[in-house]
N, CA, C and O atoms as a Tripos MOL2 file, in Angstrom:
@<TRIPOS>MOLECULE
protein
  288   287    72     0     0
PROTEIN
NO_CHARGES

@<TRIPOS>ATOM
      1 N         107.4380  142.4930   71.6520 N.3       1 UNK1
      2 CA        106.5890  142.8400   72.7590 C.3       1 UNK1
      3 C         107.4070  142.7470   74.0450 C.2       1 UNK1
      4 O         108.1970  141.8140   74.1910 O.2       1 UNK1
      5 N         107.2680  143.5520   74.8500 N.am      2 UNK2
      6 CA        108.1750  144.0740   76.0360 C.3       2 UNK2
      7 C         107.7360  142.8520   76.8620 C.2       2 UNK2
      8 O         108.6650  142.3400   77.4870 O.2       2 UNK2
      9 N         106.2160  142.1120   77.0490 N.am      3 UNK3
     10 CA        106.2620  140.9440   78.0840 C.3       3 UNK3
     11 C         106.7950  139.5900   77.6370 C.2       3 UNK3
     12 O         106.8760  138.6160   78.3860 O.2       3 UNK3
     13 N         107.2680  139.6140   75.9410 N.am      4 UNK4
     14 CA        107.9690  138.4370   75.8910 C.3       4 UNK4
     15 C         109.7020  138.4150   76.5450 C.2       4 UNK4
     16 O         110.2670  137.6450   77.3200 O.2       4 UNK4
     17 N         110.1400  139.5890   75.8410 N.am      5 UNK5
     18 CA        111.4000  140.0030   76.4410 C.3       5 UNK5
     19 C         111.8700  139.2400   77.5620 C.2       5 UNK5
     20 O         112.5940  138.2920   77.8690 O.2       5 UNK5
     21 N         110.7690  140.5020   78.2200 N.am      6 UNK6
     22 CA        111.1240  139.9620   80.1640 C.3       6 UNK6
     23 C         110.8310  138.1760   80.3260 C.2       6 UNK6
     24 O         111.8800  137.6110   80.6340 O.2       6 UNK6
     25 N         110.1100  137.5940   80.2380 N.am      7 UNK7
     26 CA        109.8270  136.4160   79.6230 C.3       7 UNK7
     27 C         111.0950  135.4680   79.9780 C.2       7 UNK7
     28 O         111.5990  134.8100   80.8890 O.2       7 UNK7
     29 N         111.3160  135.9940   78.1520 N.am      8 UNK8
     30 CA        112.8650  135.3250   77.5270 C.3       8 UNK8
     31 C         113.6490  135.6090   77.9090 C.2       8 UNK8
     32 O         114.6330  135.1290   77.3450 O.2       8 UNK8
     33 N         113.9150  136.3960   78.9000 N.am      9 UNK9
     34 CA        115.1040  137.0250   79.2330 C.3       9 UNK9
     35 C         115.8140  137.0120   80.6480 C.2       9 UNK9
     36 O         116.9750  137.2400   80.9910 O.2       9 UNK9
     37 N         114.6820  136.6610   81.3270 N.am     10 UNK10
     38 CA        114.8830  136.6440   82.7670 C.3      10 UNK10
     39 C         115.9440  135.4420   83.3040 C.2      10 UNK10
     40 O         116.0720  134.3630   82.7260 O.2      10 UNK10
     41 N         116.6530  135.8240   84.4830 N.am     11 UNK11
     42 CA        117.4570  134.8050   84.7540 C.3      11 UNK11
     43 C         116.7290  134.5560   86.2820 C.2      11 UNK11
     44 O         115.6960  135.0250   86.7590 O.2      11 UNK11
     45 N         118.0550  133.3090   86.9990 N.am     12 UNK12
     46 CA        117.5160  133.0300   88.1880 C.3      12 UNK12
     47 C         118.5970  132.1300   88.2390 C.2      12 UNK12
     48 O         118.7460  131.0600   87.6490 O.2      12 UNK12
     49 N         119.7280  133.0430   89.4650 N.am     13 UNK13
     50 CA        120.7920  132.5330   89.4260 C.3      13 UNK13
     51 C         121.7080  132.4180   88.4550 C.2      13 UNK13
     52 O         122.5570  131.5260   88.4420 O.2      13 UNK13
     53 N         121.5680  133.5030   87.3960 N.am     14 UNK14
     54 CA        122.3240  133.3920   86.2620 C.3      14 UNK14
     55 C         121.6520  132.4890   84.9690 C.2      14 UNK14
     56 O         121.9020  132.6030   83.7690 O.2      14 UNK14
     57 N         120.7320  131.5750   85.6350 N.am     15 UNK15
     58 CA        120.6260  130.7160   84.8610 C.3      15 UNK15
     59 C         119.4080  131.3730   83.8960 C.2      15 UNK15
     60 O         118.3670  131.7900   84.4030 O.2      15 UNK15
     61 N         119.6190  131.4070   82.7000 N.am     16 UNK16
     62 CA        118.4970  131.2890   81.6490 C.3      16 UNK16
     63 C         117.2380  130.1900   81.0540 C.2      16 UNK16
     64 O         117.3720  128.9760   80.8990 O.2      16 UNK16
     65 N         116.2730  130.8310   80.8420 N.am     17 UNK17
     66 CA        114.7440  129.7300   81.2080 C.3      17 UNK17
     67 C         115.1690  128.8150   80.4260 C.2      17 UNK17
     68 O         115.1880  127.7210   80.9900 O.2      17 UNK17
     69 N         115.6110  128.7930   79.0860 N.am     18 UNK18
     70 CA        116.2180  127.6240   78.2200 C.3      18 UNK18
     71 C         117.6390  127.7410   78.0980 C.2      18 UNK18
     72 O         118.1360  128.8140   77.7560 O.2      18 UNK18
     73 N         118.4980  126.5000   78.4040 N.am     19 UNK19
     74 CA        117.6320  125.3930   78.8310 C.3      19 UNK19
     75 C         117.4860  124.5590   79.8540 C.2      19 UNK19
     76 O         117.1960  123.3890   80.1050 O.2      19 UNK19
     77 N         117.9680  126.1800   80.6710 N.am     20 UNK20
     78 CA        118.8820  125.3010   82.2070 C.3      20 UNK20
     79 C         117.2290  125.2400   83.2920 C.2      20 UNK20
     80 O         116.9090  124.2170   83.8960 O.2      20 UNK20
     81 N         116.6570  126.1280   83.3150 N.am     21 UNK21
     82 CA        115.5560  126.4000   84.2450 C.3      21 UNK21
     83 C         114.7900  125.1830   83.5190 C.2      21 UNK21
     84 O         114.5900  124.1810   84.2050 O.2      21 UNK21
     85 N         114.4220  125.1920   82.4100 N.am     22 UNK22
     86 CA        113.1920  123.9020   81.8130 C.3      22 UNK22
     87 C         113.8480  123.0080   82.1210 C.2      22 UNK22
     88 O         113.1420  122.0350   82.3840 O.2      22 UNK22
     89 N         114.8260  122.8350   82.2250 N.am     23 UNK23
     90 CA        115.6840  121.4180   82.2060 C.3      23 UNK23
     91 C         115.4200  121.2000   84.0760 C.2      23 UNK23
     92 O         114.9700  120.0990   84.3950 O.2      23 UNK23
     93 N         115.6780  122.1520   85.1560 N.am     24 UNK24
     94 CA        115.3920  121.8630   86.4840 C.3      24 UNK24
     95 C         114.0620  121.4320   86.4310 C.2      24 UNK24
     96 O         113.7960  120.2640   86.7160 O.2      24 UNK24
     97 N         113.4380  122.0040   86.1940 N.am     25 UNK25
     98 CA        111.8700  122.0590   86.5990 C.3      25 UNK25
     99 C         111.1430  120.6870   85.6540 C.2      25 UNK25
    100 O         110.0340  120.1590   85.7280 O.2      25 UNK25
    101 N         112.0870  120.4810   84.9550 N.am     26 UNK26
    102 CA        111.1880  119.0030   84.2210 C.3      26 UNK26
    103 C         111.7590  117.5590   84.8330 C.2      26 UNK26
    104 O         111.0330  116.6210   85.1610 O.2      26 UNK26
    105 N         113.3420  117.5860   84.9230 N.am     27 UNK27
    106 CA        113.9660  116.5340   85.4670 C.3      27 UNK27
    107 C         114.4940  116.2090   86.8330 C.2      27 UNK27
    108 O         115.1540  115.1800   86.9760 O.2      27 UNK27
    109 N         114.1770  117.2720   88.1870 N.am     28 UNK28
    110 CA        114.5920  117.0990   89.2920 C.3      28 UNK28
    111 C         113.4620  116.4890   90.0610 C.2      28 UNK28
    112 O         112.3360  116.5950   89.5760 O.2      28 UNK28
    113 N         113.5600  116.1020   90.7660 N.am     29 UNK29
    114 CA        112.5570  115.3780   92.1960 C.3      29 UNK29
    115 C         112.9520  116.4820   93.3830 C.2      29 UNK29
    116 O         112.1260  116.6130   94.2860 O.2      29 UNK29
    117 N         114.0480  117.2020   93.4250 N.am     30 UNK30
    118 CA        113.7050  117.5130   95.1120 C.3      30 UNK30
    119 C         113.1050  118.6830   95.0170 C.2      30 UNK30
    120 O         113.4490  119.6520   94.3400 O.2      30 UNK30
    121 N         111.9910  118.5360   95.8760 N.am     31 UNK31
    122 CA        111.3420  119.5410   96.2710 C.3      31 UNK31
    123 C         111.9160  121.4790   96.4320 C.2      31 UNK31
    124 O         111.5640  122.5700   95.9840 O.2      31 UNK31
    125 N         112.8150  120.9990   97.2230 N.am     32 UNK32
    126 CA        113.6350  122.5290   97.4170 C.3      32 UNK32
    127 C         114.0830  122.9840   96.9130 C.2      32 UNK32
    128 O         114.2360  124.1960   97.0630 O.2      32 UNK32
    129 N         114.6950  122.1500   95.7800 N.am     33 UNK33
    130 CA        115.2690  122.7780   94.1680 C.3      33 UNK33
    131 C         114.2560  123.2390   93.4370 C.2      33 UNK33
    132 O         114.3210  124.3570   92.9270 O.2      33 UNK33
    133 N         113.1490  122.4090   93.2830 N.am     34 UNK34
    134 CA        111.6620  123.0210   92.1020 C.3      34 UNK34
    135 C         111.1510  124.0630   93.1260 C.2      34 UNK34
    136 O         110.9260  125.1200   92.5360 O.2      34 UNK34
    137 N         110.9510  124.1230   94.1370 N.am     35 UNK35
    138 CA        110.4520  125.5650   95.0700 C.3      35 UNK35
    139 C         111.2490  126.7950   94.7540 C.2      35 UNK35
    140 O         110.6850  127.8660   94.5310 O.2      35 UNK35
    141 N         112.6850  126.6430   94.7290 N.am     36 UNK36
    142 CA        113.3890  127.6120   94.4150 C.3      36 UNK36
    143 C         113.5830  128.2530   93.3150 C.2      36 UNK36
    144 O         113.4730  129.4680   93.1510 O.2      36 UNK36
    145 N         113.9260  127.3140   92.4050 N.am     37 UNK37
    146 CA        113.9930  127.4850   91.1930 C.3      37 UNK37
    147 C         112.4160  128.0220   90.3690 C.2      37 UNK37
    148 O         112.5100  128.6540   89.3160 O.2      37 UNK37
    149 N         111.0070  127.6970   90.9700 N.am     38 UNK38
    150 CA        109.8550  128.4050   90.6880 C.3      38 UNK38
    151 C         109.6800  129.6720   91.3340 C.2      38 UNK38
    152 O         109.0920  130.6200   90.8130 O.2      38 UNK38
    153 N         110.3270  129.6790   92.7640 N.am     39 UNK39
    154 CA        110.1810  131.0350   93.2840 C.3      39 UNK39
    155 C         111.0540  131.8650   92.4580 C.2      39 UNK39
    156 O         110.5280  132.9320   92.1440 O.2      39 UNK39
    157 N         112.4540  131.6470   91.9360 N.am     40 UNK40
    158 CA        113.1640  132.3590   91.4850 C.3      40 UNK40
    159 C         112.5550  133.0410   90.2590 C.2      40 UNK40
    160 O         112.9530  134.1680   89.9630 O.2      40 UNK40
    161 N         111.4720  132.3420   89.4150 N.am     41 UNK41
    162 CA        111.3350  132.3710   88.3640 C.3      41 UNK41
    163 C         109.8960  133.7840   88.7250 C.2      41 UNK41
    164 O         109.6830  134.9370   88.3500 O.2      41 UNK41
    165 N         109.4440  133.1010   89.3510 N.am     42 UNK42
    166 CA        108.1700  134.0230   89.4240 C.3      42 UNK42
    167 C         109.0400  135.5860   89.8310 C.2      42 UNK42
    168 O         108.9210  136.5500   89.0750 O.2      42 UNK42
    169 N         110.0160  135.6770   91.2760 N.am     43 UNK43
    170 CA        110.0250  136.9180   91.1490 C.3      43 UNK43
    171 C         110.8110  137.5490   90.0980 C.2      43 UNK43
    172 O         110.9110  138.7660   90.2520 O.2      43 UNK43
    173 N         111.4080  137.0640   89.0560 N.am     44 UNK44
    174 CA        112.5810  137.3090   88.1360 C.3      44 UNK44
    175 C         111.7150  138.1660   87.1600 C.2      44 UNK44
    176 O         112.0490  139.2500   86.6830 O.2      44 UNK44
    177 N         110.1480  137.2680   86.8720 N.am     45 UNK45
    178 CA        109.6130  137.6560   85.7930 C.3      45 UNK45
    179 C         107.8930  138.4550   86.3990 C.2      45 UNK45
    180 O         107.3260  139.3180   85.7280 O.2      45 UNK45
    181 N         107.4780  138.0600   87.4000 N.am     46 UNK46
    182 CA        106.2540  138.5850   88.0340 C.3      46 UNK46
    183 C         106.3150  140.1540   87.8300 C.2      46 UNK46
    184 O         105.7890  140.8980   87.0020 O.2      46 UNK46
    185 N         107.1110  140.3570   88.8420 N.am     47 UNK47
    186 CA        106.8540  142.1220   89.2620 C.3      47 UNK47
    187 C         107.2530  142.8980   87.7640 C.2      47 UNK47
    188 O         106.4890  143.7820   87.3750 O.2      47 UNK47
    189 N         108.0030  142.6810   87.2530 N.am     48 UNK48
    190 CA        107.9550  143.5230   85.8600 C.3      48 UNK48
    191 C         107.3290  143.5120   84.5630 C.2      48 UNK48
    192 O         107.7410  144.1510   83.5950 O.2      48 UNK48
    193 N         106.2760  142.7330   84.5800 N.am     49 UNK49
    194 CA        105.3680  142.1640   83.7630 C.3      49 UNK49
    195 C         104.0580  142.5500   84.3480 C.2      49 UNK49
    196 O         102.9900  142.7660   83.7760 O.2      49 UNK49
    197 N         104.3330  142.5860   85.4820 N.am     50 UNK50
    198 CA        102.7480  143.0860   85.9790 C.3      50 UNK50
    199 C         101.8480  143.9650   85.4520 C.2      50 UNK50
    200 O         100.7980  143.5880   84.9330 O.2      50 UNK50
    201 N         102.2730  145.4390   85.5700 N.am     51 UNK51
    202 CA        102.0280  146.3210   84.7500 C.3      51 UNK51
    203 C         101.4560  146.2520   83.2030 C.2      51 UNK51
    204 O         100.4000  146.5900   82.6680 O.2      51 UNK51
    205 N         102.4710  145.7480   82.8310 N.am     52 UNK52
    206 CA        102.3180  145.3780   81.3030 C.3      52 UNK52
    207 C         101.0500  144.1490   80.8540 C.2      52 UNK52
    208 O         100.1880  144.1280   79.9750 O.2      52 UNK52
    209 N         101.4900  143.1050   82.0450 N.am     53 UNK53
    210 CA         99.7050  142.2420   81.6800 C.3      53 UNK53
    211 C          98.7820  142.8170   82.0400 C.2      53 UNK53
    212 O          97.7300  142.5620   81.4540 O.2      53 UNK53
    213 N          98.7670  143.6790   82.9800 N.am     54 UNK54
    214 CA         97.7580  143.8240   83.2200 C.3      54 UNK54
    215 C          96.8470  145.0620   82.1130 C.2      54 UNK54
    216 O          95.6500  145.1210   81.8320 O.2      54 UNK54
    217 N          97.5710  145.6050   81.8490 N.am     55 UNK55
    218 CA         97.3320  146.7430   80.2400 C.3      55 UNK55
    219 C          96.8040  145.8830   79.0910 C.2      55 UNK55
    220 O          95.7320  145.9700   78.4930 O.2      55 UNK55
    221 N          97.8260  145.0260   78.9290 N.am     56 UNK56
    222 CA         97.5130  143.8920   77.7100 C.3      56 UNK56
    223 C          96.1520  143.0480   78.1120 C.2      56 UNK56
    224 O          95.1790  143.0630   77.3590 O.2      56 UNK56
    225 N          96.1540  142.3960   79.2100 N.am     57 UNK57
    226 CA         94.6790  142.2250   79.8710 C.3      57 UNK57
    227 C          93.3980  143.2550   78.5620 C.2      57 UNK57
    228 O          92.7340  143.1280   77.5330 O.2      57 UNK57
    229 N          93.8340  144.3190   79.7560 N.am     58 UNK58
    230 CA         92.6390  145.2160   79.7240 C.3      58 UNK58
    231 C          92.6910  146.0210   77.7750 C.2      58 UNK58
    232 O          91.6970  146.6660   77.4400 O.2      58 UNK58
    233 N          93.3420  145.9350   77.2020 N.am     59 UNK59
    234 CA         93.3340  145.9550   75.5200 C.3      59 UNK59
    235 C          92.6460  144.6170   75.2400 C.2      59 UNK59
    236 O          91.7240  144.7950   74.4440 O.2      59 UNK59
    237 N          92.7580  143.4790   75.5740 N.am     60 UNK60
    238 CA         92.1540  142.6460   75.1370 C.3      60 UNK60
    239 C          90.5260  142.6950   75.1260 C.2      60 UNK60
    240 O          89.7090  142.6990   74.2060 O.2      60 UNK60
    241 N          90.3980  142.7330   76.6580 N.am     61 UNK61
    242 CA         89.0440  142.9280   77.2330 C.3      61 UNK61
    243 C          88.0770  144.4140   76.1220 C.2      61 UNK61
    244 O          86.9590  144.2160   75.6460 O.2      61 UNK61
    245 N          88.6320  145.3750   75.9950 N.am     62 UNK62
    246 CA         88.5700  146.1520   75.3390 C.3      62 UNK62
    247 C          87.8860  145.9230   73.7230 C.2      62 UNK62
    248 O          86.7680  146.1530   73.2620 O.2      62 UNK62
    249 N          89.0200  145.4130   73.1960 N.am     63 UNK63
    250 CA         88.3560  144.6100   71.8940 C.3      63 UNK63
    251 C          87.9040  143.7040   71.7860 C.2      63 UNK63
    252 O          87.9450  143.1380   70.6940 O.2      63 UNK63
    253 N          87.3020  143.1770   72.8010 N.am     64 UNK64
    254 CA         86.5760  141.7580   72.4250 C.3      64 UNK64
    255 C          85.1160  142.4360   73.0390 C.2      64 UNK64
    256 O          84.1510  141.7100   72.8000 O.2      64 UNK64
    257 N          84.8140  143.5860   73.7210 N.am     65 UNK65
    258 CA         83.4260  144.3960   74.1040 C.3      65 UNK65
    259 C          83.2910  145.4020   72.7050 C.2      65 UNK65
    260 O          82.1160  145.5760   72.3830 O.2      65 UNK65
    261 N          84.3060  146.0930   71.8210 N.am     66 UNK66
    262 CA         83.9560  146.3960   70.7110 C.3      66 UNK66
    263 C          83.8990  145.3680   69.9660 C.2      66 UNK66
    264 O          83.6910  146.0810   68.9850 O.2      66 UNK66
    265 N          83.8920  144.1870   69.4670 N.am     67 UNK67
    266 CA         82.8980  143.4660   68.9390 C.3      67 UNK67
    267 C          82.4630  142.0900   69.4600 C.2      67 UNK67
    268 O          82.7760  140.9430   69.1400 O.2      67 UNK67
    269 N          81.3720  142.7680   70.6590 N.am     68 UNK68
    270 CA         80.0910  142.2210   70.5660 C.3      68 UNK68
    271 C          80.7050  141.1670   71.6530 C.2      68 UNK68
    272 O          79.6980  140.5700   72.0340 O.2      68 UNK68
    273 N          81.8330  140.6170   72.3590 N.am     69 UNK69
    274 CA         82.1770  139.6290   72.6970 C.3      69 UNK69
    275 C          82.6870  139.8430   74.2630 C.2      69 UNK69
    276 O          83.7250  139.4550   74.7990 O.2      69 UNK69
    277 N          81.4720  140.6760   74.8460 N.am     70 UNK70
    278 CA         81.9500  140.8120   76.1890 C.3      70 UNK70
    279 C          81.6920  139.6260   76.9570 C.2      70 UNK70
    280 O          81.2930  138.5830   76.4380 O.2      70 UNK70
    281 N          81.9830  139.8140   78.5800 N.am     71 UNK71
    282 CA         81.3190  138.4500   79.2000 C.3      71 UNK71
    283 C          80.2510  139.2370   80.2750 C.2      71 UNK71
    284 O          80.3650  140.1940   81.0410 O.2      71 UNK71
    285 N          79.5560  138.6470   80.0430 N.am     72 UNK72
    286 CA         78.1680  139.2980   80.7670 C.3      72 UNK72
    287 C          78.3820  138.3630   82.5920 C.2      72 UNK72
    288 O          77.5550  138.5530   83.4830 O.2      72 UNK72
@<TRIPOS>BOND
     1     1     2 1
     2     2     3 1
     3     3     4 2
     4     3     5 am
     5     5     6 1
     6     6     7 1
     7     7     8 2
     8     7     9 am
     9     9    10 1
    10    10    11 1
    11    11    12 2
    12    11    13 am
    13    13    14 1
    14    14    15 1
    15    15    16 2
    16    15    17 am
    17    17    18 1
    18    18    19 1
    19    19    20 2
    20    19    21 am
    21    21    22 1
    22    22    23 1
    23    23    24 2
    24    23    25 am
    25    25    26 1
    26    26    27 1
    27    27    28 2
    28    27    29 am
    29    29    30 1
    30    30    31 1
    31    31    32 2
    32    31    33 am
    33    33    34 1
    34    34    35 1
    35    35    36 2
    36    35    37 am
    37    37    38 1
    38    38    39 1
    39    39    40 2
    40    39    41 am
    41    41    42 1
    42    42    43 1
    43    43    44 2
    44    43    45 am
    45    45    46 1
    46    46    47 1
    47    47    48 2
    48    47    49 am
    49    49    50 1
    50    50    51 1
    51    51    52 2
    52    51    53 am
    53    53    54 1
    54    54    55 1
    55    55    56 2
    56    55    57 am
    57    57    58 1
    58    58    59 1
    59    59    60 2
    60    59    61 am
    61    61    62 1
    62    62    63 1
    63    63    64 2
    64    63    65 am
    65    65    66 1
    66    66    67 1
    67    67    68 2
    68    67    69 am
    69    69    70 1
    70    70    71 1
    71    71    72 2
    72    71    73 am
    73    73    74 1
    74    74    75 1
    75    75    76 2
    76    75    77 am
    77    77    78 1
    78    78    79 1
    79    79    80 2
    80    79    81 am
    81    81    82 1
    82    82    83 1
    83    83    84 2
    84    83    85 am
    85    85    86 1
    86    86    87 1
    87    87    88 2
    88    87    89 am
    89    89    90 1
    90    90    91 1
    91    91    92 2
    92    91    93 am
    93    93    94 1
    94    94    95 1
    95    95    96 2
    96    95    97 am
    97    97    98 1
    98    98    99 1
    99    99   100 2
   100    99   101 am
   101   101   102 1
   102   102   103 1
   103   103   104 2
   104   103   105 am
   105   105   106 1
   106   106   107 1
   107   107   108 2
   108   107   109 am
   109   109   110 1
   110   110   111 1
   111   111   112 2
   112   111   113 am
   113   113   114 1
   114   114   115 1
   115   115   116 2
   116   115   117 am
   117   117   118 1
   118   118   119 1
   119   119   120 2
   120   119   121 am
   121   121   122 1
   122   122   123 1
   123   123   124 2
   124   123   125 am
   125   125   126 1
   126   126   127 1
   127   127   128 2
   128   127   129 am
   129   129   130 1
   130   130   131 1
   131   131   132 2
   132   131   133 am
   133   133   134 1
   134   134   135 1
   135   135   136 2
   136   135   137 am
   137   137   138 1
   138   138   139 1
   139   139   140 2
   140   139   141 am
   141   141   142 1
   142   142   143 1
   143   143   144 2
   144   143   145 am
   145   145   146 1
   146   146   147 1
   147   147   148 2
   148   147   149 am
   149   149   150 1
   150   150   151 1
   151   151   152 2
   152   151   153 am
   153   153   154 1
   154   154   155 1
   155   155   156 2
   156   155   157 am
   157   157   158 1
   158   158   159 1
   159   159   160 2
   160   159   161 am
   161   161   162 1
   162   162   163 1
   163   163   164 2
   164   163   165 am
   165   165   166 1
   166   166   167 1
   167   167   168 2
   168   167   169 am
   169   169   170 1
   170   170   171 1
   171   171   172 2
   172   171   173 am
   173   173   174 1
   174   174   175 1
   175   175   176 2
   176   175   177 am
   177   177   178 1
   178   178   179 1
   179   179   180 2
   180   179   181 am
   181   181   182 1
   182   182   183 1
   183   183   184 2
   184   183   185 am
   185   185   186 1
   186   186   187 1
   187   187   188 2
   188   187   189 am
   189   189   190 1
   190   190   191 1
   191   191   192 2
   192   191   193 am
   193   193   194 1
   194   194   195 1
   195   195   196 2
   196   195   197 am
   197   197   198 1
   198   198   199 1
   199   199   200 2
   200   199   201 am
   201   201   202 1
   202   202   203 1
   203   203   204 2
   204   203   205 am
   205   205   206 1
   206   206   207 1
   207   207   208 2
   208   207   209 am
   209   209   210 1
   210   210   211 1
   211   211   212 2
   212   211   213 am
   213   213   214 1
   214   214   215 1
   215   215   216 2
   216   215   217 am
   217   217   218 1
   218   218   219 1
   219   219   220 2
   220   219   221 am
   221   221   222 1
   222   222   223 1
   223   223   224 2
   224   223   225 am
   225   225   226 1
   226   226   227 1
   227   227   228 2
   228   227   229 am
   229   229   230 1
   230   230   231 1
   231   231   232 2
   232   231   233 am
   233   233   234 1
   234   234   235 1
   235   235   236 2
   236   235   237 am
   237   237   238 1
   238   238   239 1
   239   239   240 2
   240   239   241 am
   241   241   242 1
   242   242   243 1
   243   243   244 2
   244   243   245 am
   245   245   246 1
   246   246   247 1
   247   247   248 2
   248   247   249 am
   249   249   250 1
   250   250   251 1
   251   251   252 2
   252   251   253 am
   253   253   254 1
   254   254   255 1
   255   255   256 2
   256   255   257 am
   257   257   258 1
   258   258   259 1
   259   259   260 2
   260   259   261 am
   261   261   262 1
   262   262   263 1
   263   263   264 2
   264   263   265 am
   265   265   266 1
   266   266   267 1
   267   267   268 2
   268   267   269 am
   269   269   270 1
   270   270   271 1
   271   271   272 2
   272   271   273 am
   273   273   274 1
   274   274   275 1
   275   275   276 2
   276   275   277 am
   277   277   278 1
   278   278   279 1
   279   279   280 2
   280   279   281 am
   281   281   282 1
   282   282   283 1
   283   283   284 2
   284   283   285 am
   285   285   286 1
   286   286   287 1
   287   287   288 2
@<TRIPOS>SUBSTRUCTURE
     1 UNK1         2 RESIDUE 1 A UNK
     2 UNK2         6 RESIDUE 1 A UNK
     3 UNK3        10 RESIDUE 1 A UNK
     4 UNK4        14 RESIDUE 1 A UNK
     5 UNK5        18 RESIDUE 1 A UNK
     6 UNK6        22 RESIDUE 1 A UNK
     7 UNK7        26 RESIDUE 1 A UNK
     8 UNK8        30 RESIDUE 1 A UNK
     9 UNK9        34 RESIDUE 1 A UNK
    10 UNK10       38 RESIDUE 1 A UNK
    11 UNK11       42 RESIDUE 1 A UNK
    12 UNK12       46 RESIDUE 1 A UNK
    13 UNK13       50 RESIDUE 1 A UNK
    14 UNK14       54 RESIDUE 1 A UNK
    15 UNK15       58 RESIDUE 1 A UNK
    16 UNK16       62 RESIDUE 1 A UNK
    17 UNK17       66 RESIDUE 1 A UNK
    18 UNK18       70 RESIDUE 1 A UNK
    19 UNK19       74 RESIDUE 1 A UNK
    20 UNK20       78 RESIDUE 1 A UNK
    21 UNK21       82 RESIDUE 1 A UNK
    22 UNK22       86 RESIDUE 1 A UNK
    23 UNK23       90 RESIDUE 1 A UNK
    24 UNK24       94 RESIDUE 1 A UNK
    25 UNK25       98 RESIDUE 1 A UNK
    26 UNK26      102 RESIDUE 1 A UNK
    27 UNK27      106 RESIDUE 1 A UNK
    28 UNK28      110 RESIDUE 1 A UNK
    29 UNK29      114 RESIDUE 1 A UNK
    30 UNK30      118 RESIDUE 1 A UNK
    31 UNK31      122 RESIDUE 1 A UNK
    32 UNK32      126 RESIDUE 1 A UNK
    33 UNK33      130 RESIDUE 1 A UNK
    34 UNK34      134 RESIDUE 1 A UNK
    35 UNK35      138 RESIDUE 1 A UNK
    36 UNK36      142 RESIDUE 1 A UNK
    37 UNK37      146 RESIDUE 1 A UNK
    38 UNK38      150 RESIDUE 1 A UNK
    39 UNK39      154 RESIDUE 1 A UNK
    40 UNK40      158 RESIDUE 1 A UNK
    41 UNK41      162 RESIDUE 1 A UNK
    42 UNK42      166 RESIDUE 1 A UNK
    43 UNK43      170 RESIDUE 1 A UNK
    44 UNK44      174 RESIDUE 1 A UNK
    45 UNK45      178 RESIDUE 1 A UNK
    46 UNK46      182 RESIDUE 1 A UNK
    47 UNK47      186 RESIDUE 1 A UNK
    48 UNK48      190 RESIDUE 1 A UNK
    49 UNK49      194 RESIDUE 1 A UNK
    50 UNK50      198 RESIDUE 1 A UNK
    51 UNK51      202 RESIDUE 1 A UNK
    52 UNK52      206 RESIDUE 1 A UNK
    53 UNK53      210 RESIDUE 1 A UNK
    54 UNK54      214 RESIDUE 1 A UNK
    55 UNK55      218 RESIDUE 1 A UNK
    56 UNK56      222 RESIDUE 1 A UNK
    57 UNK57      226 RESIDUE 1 A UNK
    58 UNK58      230 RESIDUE 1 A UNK
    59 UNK59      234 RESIDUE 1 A UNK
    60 UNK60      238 RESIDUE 1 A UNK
    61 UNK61      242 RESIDUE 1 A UNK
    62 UNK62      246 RESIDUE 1 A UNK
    63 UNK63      250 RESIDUE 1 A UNK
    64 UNK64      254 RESIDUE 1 A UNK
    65 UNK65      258 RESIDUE 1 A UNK
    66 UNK66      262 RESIDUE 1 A UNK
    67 UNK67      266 RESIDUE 1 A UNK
    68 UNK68      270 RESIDUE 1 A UNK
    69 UNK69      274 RESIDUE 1 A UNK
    70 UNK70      278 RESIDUE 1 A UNK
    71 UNK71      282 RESIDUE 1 A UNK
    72 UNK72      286 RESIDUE 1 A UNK
């Protein structure tokens, strides 16, 4: 699936989500490093996924109103 890809694949600063990004974002304290390193992450993986969740969204929504399981 094309939104795991982008996902798994995205960098930020070179760095790859495992296991350098999980590793910032679980073991640092300073603030400006986890700001960055989350901003980096969101725009790395946000804007090109958008599209695509939002499709996958709306397939979901889709089959869960063909059976019977909309939200009123």
């Amino acid at each position: 699936m094309k939104l795991k890809k982008i996902y798994s694949t995205a960098k930020v600063g070179g760095l790859d989500l495992e296991p350098n990004l999980t590793r910032i974002l679980a073991e640092t304290r300073d603030p400006d490093m986890l700001l960055a390193t989350w901003w980096g992450w969101h725009e790395a993986t946000g804007p090109p996924m958008k599209d695509l969740y939002e499709e996958f969204i709306s397939l979901l929504n889709t089959g869960a109103t063909d059976n019977g399981n909309a939200w009123s």
